[in-house]
N, C-alpha and C positions, 0 to 999 in steps of 0.2 A: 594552556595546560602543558605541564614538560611530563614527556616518558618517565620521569624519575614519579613525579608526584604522580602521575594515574598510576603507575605500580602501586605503590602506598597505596592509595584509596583501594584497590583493588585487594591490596593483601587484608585489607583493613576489613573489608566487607568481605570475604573471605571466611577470615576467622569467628564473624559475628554471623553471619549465616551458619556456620559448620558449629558455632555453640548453640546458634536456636533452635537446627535440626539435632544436638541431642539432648536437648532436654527437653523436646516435647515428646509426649504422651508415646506410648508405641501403639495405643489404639486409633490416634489419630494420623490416619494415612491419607486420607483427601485432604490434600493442598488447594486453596482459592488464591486466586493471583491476590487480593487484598491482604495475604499473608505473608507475600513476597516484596512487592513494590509498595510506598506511599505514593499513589497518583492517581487514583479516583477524583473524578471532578462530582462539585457539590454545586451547579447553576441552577439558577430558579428557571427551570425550562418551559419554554411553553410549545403546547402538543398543536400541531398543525393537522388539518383533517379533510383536504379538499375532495370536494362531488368527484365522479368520475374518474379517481383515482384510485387505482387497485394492484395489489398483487397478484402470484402467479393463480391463487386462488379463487380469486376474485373478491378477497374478503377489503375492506376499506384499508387505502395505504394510508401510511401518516410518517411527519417527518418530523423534527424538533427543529427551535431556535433560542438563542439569548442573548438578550439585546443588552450588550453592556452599560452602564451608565458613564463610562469614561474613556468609549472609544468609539469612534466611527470606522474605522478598519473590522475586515469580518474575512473568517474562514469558512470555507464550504467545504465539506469534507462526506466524499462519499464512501459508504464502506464497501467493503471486498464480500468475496464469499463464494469462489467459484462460479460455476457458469454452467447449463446444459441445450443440449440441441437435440437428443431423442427420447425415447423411452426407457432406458435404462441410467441416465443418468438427471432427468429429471424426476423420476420416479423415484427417487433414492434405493436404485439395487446395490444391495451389497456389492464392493472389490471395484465400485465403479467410480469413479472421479463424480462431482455431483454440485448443485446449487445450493444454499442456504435461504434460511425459512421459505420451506414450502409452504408451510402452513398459514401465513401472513406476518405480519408484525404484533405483536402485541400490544396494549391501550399503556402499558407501564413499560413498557421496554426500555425507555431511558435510563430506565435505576436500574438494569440487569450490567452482566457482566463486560460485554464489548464497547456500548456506550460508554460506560463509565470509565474505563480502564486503558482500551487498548490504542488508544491515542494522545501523545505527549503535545500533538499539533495542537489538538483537541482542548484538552486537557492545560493547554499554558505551562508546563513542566515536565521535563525529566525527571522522573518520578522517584524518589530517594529509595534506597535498601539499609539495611542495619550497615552506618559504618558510611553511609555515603549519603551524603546529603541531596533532598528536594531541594532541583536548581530551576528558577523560571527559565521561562527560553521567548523568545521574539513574540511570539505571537499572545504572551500573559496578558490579559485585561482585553483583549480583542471580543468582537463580535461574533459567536459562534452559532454552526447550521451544520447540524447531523441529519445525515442523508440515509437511513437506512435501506438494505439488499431487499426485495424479495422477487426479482421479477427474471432473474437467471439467466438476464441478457444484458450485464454489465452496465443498467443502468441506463440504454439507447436502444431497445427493439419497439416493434410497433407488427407483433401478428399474436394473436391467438391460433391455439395450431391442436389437434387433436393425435397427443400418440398414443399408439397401441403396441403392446406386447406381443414382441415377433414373437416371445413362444407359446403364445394364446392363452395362457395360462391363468392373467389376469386384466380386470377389464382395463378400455382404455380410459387414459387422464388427458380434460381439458386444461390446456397451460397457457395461461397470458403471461405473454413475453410483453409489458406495458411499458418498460423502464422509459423511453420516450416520449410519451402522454406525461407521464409522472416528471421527470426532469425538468420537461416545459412547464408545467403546472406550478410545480414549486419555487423556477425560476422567477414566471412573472408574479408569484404572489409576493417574493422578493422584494420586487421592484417597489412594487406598494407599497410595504411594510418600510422597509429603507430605500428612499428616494435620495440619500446622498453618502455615497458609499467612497473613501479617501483609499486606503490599501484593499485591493481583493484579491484574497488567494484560493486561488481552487486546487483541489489535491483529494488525492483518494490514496486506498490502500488495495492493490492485488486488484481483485476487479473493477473497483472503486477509482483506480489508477488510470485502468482506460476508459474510464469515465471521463476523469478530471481530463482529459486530451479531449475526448472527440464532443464532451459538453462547452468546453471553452470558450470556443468562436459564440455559439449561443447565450452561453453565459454575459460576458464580455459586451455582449450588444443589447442584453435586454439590462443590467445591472447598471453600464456606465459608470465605473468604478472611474475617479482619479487616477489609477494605474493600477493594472492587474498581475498578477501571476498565476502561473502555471507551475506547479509540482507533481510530476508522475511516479509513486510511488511502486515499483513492481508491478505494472499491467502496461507493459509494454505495448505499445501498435506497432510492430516490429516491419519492415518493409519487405513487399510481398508483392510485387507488380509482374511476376510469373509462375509459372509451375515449378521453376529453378530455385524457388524457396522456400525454406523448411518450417514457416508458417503461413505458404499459399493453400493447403486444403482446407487448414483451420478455417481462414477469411474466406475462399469463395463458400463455405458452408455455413454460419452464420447470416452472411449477408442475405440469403434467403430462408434460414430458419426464420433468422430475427425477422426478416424484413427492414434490414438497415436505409432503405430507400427513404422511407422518413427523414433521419440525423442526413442523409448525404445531400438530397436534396435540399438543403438549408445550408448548403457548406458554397464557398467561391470556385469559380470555376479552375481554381488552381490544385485546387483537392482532388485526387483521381479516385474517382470511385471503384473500380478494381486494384488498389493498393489503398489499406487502410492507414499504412505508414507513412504514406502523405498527408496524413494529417500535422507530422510536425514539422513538417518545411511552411504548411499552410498557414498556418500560427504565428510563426516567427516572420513572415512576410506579412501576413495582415495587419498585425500587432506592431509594427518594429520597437515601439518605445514602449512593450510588457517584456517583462521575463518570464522566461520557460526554464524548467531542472528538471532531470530525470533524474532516480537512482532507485540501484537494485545489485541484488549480491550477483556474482558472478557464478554461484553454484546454488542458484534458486531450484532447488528441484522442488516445488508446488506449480508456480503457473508453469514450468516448463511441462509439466507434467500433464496438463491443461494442452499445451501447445501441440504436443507429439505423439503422446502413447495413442491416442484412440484414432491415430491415421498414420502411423508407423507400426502395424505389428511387430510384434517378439522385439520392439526398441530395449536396450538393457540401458542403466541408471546413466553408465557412461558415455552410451551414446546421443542421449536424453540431453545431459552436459554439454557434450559437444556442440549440438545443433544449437541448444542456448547461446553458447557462448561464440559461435556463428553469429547467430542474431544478432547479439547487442552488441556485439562488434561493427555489424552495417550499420544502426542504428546510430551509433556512436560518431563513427564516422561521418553521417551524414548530419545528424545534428551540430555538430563542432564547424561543421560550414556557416553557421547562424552566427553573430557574437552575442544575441539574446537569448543562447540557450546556456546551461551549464551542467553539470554530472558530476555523480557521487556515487562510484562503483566499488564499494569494497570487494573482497571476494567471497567470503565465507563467513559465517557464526552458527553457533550449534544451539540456533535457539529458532524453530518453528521452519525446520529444513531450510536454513537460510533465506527465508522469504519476508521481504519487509519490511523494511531498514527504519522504518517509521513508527512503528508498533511497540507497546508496553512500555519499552526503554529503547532508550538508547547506547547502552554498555555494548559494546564491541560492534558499533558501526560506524566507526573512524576507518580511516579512510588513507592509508600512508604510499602513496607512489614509488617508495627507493627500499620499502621492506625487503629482508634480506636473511639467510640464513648467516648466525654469529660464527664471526672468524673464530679461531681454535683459542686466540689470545681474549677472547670477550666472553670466555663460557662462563666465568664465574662472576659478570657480570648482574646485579639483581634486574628481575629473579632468575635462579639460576635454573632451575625449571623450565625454562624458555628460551628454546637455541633461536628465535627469530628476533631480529632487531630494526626497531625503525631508525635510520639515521638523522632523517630529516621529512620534513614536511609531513605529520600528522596530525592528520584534519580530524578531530570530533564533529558530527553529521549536526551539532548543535551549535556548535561554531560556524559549521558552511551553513546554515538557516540563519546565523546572524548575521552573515559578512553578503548573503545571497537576498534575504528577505528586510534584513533589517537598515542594510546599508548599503544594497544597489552593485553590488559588486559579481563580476562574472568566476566561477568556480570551477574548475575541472580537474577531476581527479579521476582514477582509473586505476585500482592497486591490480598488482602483477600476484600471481599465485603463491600464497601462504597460508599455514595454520597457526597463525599467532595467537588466534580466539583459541582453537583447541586447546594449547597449552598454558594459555592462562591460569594461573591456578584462582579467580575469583571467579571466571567463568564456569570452572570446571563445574563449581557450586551453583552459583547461579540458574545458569543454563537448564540443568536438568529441573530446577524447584518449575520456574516459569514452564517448560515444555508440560511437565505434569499439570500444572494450573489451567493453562489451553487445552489440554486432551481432558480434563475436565469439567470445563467452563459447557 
């Protein structure tokens, strides 16, 4: 795709979005993402229900699967949904960062909104808008496994832990933190179900993310895929092998919420258990001939938010950023020492505080290395609305899934700081319908 044509598409969808919002209704102010994207997926799913697996509730966990009939290649995809470690924020208090469904999973959940929608991976498609076409992408006609959240430990803890309200005010809640019983569980039912697996990709979103890392090695040994991949979608395992690091209080407090001794003990002795970010060097050594990819914006304030506010008091948004972008700088760095790893770091989009890159769509999580404020002679350049210019090398994040997952090829990308998504003018549209359809969902 050349910068000329995604202008177009852009001004195109633009204009068709800004005529749908005004001719609807003005009593109709609740937006559903179904209203904004075509990318709901329609698969004959079937509900998975294993004994002895439960949410934080204890109520029965359940996972889905869909077994294609014209592929032996399969995605694992676990979802995100924050994460907690006390009373206040597994309790769902208000102004507190928090887990998703506390309550368990539901027996239909499949047809509800996240399932359906909020993965392109998932889903086989970049999802169309008025003016821009549903585009398949790499993994269309694959075998797919929806991993649903509810156990607010990313998917790898193993304690049940009873907290109580420091301010006595209300009683205490029992919390299974199971995500590793469950993992395992669904891994080997896996195995059974599909005994011969050609492509595997594991990948998650936000929590889901440091799932698809620290389940891999597990994955990978009980699946025996043909060849595997690793895709970390914004849930970083950021490297933390001191107190010198701005996600060591997060990891040594976890590791004993969780009880992460379970997932660690099942890991090679090249994995340090006091640095959770050893996980990706572990990977890429154990593995040599799977690939591994991270990506995630460079102004994610969601998991960063996850990472610092509740062990940095009085942290302000910018220094929140900072420490992020700290992080995934080591990260960065330290992965790119692998040649089986690859990245896809945009910087910013103004769609779900930059958190995600993998979620709803894919519109504005390209990915341009040499982006640039326009020289004074390029302002009238279309569109003129837009003083940032990519010169060269702009990666659509569906392009790097085809050149990474489809075609074996190593990707690194890393954009330097711009607001090009802000001034977009199809984003400008865009942007706010989708945020409102998530703060609604």
């Amino acid at each position: 795709m050349t910068l000329r044509s995604a202008f177009r598409g852009w001004r195109a969808a633009a204009l068709a979005l800004a005529a749908l919002t005004i001719t609807m209704p003005r009593a109709a102010h609740a937006i559903g993402i179904e209203d904004v994207v075509d990318g709901g997926n329609t698969y004959n799913w079937v509900k998975v229900e294993i004994p002895g697996t439960v949410c934080s509730d204890g109520s029965q966990y359940r996972f889905w699967y869909y077994d294609s009939p014209t592929s032996n290649n399969m995605v694992i995809s676990y979802e995100g949904g924050g994460a907690c470690w006390d009373y206040p924020s597994c309790s769902g208090q208000a102004g507190i960062l928090g887990a998703a469904h506390p309550n368990g999973i539901p027996s239909d959940y499949i047809t509800q909104f996240e399932p359906q929608y909020v993965s392109p991976i998932i889903n086989g498609a970049d999802p169309g808008i008025p003016g821009r076409a549903k585009n398949p992408i790499v993994t269309n006609g694959w075998d797919m496994v929806y991993v649903p959240y509810c156990t607010g430990d990313v998917h790898v803890g193993n304690r049940v832990v009873t907290y109580t309200d420091p301010t006595g005010v209300n009683p205490p809640i029992v919390f299974r933190h199971n995500g590793y019983n469950n993992s395992v569980a669904l891994l080997n039912f896996l195995h059974t179900r599909f005994p011969s697996i050609n492509k595997l990709l594991v990948t998650g979103f936000s929590a889901g993310g440091v799932a698809s890392a620290a389940t891999f090695y597990t994955a990978r040994r009980t699946l025996v895929p043909t060849k595997a991949y690793l895709l970390d979608d914004s849930g970083p395992a950021f490297l933390a092998p001191n107190s010198s690091y701005n996600s060591y209080p997060l990891q040594q407090l976890i590791k004993t919420q969780w009880n992460l001794t379970s997932l660690y003990s099942q890991l090679p002795a090249s994995f340090n258990p006091n640095d959770l970010g050893s996980i990706n060097g572990m990977v890429a050594t154990q593995f040599p001939n799977d690939l591994m990819a991270y990506t995630a914006y460079n102004s994610d304030y969601n998991f960063s938010r996850f990472s610092y506010e509740r062990f940095y008091p009085g942290i302000t948004k910018d220094q929140v950023l900072a420490k992020w972008r700290t992080d995934q700088t080591n990260l960065i760095n330290k992965i790119k020492t692998y040649s089986n790893w690859s990245y896809h770091v945009p910087w910013e989009r103004p769609i779900n505080d930059s958190h995600c890159v993998s979620i709803i769509t894919f519109i504005g999580s390209h990915a341009c290395p040499t982006v640039r404020k326009k020289y004074w002679y390029e302002a009238l350049e279309w569109p003129w609305t837009q003083s940032w210019k990519c010169p060269s090398g702009f990666l659509p994040f569906e392009t790097f899934l085809s050149n990474w997952l489809g075609s074996n090829q190593q990707k690194r990308t890393v954009e330097p700081e711009n607001y090009y998504n802000d001034e977009d003018p199809g984003m400008q549209i865009v942007g706010p319908l989708i945020n409102d359809a998530l703060a609604g969902a």
